[in-house]
C-alpha positions as CSV (number, residue, x, y, z in Angstrom):
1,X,5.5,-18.6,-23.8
2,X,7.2,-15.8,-25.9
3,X,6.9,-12.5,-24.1
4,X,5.0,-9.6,-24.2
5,X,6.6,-5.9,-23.4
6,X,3.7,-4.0,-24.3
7,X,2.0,-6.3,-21.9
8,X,4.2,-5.8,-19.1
9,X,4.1,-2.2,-20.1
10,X,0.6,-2.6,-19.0
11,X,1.2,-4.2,-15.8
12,X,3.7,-1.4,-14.8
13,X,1.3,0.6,-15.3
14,X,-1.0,-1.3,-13.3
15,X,1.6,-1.0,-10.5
16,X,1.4,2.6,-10.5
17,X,-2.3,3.2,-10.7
18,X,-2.9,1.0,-7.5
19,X,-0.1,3.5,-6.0
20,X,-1.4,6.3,-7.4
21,X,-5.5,5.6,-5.6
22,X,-4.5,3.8,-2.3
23,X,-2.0,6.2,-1.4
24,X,-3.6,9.4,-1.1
25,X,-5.6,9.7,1.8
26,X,-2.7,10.3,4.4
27,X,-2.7,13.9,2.7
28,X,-5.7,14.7,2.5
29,X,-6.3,13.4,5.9
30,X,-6.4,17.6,7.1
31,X,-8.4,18.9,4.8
32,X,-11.4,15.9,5.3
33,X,-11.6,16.8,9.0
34,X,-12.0,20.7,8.3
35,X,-14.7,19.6,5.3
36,X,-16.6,17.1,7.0
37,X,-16.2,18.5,10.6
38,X,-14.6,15.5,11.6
39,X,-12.7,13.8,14.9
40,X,-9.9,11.7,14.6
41,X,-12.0,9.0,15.3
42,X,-14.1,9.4,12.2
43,X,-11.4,10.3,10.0
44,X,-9.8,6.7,10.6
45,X,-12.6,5.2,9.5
46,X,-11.9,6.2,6.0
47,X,-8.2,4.2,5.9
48,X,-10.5,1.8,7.5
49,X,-13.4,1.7,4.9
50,X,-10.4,1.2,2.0
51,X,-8.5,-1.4,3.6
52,X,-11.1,-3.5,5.1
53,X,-11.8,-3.9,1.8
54,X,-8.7,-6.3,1.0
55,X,-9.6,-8.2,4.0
56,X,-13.0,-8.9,2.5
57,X,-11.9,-9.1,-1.1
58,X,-8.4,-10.9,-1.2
59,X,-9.4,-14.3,-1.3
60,X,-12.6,-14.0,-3.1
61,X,-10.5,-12.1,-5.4
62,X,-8.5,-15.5,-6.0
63,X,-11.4,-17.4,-6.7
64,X,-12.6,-15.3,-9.5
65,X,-9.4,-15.4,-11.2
66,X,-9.4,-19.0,-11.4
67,X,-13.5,-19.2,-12.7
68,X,-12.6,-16.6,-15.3
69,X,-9.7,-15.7,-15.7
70,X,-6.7,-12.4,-15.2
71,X,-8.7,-9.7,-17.8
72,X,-12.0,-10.0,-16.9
73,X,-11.2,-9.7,-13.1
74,X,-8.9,-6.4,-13.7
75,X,-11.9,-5.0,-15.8
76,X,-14.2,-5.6,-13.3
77,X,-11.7,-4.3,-10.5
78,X,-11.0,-1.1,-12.6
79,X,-15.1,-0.7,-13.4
80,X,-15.5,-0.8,-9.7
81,X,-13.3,1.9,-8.6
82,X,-14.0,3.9,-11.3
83,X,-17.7,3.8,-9.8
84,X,-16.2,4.4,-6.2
85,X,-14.2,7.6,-7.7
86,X,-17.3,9.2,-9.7
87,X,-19.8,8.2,-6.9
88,X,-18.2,10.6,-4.5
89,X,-17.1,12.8,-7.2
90,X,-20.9,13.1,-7.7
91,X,-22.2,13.3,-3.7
92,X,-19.7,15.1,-1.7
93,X,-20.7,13.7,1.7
94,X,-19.0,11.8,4.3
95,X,-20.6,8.7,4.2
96,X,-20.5,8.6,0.3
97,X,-16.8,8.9,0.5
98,X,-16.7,5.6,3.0
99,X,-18.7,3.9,0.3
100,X,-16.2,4.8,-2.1
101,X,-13.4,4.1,-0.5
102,X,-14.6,0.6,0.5
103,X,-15.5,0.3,-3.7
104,X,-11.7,1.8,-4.3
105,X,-9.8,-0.3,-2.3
106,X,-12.1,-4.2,-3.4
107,X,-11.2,-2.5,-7.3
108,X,-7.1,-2.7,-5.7
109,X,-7.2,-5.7,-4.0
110,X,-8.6,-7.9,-6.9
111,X,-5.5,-6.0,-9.2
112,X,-3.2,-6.8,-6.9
113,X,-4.3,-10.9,-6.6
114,X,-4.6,-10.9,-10.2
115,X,-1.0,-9.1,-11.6
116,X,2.1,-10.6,-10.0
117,X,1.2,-14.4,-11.7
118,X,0.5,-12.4,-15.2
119,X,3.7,-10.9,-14.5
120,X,5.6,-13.8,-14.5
121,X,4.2,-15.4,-17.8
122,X,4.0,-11.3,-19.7
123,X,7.6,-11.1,-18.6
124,X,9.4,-14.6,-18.6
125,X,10.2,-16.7,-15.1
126,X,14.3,-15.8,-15.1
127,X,12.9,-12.1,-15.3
128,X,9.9,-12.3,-13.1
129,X,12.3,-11.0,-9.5
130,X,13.8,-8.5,-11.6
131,X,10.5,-7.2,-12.8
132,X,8.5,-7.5,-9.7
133,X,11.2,-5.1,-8.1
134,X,10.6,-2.9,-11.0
135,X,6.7,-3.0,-10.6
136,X,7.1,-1.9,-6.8
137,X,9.7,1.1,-8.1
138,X,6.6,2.2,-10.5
139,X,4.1,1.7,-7.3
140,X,6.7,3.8,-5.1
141,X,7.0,6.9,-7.9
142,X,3.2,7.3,-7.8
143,X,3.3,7.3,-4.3
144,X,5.7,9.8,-3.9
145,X,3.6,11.8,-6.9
146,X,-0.1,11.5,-5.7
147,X,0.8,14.0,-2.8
148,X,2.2,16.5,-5.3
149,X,-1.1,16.6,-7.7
150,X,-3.0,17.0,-4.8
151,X,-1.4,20.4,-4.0
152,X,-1.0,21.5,-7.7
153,X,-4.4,21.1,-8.1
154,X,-5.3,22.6,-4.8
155,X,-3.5,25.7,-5.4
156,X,-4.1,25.9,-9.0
157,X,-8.0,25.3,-8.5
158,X,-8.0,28.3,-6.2
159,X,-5.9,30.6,-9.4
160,X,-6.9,28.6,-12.7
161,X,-4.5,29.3,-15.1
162,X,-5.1,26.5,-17.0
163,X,-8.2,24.3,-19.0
164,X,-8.0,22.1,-16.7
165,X,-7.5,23.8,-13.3
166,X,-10.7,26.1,-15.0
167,X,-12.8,22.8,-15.7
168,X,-12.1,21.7,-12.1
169,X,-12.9,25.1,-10.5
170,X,-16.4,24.7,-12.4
171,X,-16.8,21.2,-11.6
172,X,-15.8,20.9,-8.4
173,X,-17.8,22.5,-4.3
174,X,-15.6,25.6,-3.0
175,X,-13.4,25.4,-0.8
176,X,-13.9,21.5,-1.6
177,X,-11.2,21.3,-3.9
178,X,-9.5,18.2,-2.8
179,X,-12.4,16.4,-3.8
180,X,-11.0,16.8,-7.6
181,X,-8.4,14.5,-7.5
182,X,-11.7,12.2,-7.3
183,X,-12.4,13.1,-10.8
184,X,-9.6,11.7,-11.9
185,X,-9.2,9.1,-10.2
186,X,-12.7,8.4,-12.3
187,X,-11.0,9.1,-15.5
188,X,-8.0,6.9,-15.0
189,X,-9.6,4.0,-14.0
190,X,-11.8,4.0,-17.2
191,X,-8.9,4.5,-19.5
192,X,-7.7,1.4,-17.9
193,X,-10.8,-0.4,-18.3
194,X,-10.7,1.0,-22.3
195,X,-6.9,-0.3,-22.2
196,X,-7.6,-3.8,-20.6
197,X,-10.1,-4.2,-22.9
198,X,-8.2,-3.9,-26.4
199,X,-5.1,-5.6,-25.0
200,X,-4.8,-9.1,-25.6
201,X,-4.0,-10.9,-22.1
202,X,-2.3,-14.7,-22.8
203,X,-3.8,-17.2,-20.8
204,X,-2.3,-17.9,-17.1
205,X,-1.3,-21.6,-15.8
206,X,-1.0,-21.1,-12.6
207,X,1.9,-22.7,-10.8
208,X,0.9,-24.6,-7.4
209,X,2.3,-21.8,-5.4
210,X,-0.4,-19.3,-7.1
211,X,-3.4,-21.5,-6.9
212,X,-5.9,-20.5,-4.3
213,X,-7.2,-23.6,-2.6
214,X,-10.6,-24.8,-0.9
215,X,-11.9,-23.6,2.0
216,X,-10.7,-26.7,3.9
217,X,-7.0,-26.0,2.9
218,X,-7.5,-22.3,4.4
219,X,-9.0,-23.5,7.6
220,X,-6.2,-26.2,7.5
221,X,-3.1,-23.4,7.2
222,X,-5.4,-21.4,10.1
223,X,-5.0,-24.1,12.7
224,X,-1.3,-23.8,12.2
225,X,0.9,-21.2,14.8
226,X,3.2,-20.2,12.2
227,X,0.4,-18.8,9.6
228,X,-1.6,-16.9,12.2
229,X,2.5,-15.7,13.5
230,X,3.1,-14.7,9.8
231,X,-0.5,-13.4,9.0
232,X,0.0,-11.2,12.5
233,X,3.3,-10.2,10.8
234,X,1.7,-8.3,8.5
235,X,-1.2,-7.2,9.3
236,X,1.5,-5.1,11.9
237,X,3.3,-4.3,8.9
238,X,0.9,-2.0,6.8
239,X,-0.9,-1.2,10.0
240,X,2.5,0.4,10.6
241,X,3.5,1.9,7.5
242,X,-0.5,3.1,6.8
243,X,-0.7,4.8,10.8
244,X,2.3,6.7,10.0
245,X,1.4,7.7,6.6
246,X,-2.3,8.2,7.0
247,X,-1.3,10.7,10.0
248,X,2.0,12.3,9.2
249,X,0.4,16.0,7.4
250,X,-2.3,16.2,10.7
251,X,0.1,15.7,13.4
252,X,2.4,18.5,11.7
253,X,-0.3,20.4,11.5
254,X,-0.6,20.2,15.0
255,X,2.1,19.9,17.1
256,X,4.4,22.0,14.2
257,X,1.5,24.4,12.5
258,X,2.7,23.3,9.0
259,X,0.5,23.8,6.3
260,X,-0.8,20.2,5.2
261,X,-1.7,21.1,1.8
262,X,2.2,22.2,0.8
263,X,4.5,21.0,3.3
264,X,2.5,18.2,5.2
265,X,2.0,17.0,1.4
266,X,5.6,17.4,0.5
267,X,6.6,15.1,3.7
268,X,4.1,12.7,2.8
269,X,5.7,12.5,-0.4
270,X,9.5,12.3,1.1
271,X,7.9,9.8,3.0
272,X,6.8,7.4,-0.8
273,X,10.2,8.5,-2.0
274,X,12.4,7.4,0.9
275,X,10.5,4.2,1.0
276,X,11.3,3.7,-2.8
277,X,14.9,4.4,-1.8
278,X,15.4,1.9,0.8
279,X,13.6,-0.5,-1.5
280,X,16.9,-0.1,-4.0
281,X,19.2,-0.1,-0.8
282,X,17.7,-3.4,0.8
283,X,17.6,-5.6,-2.7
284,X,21.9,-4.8,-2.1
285,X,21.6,-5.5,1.4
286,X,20.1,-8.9,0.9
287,X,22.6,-9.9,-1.6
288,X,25.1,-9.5,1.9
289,X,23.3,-10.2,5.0
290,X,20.6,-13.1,5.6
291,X,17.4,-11.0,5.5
292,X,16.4,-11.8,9.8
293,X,19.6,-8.9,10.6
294,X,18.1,-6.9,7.5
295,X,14.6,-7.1,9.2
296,X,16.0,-6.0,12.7
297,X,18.0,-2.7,11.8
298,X,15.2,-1.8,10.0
299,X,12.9,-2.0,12.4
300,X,15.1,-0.6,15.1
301,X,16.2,2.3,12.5
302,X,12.2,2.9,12.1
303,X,11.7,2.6,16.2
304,X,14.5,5.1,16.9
305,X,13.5,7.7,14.1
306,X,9.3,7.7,15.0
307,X,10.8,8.3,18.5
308,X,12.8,11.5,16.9
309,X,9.5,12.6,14.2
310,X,6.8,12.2,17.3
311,X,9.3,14.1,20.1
312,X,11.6,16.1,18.3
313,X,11.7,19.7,16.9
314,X,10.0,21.0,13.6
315,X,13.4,20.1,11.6
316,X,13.8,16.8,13.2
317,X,10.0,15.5,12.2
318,X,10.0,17.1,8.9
319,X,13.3,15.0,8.2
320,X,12.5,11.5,10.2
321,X,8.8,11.1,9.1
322,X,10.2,10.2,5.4
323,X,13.3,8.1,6.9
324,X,10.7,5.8,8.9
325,X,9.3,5.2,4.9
326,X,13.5,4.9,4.1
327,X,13.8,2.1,7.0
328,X,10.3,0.3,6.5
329,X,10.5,-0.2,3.3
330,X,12.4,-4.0,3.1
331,X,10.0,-5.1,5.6
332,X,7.0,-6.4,3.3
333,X,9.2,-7.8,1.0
334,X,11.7,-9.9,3.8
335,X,8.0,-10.8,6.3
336,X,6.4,-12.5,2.7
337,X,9.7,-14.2,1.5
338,X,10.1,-15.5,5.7
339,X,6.5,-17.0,5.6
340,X,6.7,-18.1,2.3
341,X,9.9,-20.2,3.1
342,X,8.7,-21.4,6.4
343,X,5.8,-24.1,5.1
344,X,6.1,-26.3,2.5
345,X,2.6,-26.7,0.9
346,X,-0.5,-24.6,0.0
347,X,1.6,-21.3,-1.0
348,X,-1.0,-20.0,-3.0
349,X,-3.3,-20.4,-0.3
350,X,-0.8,-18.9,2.3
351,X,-0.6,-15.9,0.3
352,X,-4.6,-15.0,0.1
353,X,-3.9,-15.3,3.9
354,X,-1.2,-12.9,4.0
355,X,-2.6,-10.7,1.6
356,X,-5.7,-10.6,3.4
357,X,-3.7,-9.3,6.7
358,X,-3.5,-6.3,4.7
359,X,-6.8,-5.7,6.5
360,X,-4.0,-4.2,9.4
361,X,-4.0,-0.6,7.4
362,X,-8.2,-0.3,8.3
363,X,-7.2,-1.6,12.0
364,X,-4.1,0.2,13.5
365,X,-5.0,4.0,12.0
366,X,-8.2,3.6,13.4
367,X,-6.8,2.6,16.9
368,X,-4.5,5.7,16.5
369,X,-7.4,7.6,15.1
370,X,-9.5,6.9,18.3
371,X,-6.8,7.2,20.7
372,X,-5.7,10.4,19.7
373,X,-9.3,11.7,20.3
374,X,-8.8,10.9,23.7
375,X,-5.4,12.3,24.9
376,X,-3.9,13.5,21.8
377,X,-2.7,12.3,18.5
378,X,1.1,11.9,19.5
379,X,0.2,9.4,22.6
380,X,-1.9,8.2,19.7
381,X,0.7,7.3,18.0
382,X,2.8,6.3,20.4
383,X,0.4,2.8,19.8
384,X,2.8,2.0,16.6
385,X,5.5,1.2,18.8
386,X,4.0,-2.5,20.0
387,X,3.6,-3.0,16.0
388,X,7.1,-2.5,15.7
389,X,8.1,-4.7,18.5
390,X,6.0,-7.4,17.1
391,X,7.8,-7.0,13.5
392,X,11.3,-6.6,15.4
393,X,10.5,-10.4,17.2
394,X,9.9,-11.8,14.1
395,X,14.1,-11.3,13.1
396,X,14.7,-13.6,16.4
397,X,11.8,-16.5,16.5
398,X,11.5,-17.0,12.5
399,X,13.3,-20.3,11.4
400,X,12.2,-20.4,7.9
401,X,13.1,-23.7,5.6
402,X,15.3,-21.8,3.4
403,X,17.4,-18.8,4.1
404,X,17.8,-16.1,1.3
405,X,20.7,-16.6,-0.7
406,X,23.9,-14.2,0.2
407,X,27.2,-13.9,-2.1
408,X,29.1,-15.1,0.9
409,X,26.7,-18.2,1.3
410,X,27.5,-18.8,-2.6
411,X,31.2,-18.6,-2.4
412,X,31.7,-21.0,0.5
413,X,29.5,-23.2,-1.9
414,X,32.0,-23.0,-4.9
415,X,34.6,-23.3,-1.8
């Protein structure tokens, strides 16, 4: 099939959309409690409320791509967070903003089933690794953006200067102003929906690895150790990555009295940007080492610095909160390609399961959420440490089928 760069344009942009909505709670995670009058308890629930959603959705998701296809699915994912973003842009309330939230993050979860196998046909097979990395350094730059709109348009809300800081003060509740950046989360996802819908999408045949089975061939995988191991795997892994990033601005506001709407959203973004880093630095690193070492120094290099953001001084937190995104940040990639390699049938069934474990960014912030209401967000915290051990086991009992290739595996070939 010829390829399509405006197409994979598209998907990029895609890529950094999904970025761009899931990403911003962690910020804003300070100013929700002092609006809503909130415990850390009830503040997890929102992480919960958009997460739980790709539990729910993942699989369904799969389905729906197969009845009717890759465009229809991403308009109807892009129409449903769009009505998540305007419903709580419309009724500023605390249980409208779970509702939207939950509508947000089913929206992501059926773009994110849906744009890795158009991906591969927009962009051609021999470029489809190249690209994917590419689409996750798009998803890591809005990531490391999101937190920076936030404060412009906090600060510039409070002293329009602008049309569009001047629409928002007139739009938007005072002293409410975070709740802006739900406006245009609105807008954006209907552009995409007006974008989807005059782009012409070619039509996706599915390898056997994308295909999401029956029911019987999940219950099947299910009854097998190594899926629940590798399901477990990462359901740790984004409970990980979301309990530090959901609670990095309130614990500095804290424990360090930073000011979470400049600083705490600064180190939120260091955190995106780090992660984005170590993204570049591990694709080297797997080119040299077989990806089980890369897995455990990254997980001891993220044990050791939580250990120095949750215990040390001001200086030390504000520089190893966005190093645990720098160390982290090979471990989704290295826990999908381990599980991937270590069954031989079913992939595309596998995957909805993995996908689904996703579901571990509602779980784990909530646990930290409601231990931290109890004695104190750092011992709360201290609860990411077992996730990490679990993620730092999988570098010594994983024995997938086919180890990643290295160039020193490839030159004792030729040898």
């Amino acid at each position: 099939m010829k390829k399509n760069p405006l197409l994979v344009g598209l998907i990029f942009l895609v890529f950094f959309v999904i970025s761009f909505l899931s990403n911003i709670i962690g910020p804003l995670v300070p100013d929700i409690i002092k609006s809503f009058g909130l415990s850390l308890t009830m503040a997890s629930f929102l992480p919960f409320s958009f997460f739980v959603a790709y539990g729910v959705m993942s699989i369904p998701s799969g389905i729906l791509i197969e009845l009717y296809g890759e465009k229809k699915v991403m308009l109807l994912a892009f129409l449903v967070s769009s009505t998540g973003a305007f419903l709580f842009a419309l009724n500023s309330s605390y249980l409208f903003y779970l509702i939207s939230l939950f509508l947000i993050g089913s929206g992501m979860a059926m773009l994110q089933v849906a744009i890795n196998p158009l991906l591969r046909v927009t962009g051609g097979e021999k470029e489809f690794a190249f690209n994917s990395v590419l689409g996750q350094l798009f998803f890591g730059l809005a990531s490391f953006i999101s937190p920076l709109v936030y404060t412009y348009l906090v600060i510039n809300t409070n002293q329009p200067n602008s049309f569009i800081t001047r629409l928002i003060k007139n739009i938007t509740i005072p002293n409410l102003e975070w709740i802006s950046l739900y406006w245009i989360f609105a807008i954006i996802s209907l552009a995409m929906v007006f974008l989807i819908m005059i782009s012409n999408f070619p039509k996706v045949e599915r390898k056997e690895n994308e295909k999401s089975g029956a029911i019987e061939t999940h219950l099947k995988l299910l009854k097998k150790p190594i899926v629940l191991l590798y399901f477990l795997a990462i359901f740790c892994y984004v409970g990980t990555e979301q309990g530090v990033a959901n609670w990095i601005s309130q614990f500095l506001e804290i424990y360090h009295d930073i000011d979470p709407q400049v600083q705490g959203a600064k180190t939120i973004s260091n955190f995106w940007g780090m992660m984005t880093l170590g993204t570049l630095l591990g694709l080297l690193l797997l080119k040299f080492l077989d990806s089980r070492k890369v897995l455990i120094v990254a997980s001891v290099g993220t044990t050791f610095f939580l250990i120095s953001a949750l215990f040390g001084s001001t200086e030390q937190a504000l520089i190893a909160f966005p190093l645990i995104g720098f160390f982290i940040s090979t471990m989704w990639s290295i826990i999908i390609s381990l599980a991937l390699n270590s069954v031989t049938e079913a992939h595309g069934s596998f995957s909805g399961i993995l996908v689904t474990g996703i579901a571990g960014g509602a779980i784990i912030p909530f646990i930290v959420g409601a231990l931290g209401d109890v004695f104190g967000l750092k011992t709360g915290m201290l609860f990411l440490f077992i996730t990490l051990f679990f993620i730092l086991s999988i570098g010594f009992w994983s024995k997938p089928l086919i180890n990643n290739e290295t160039l020193l595996n490839i030159s004792r070939k030729k040898d």
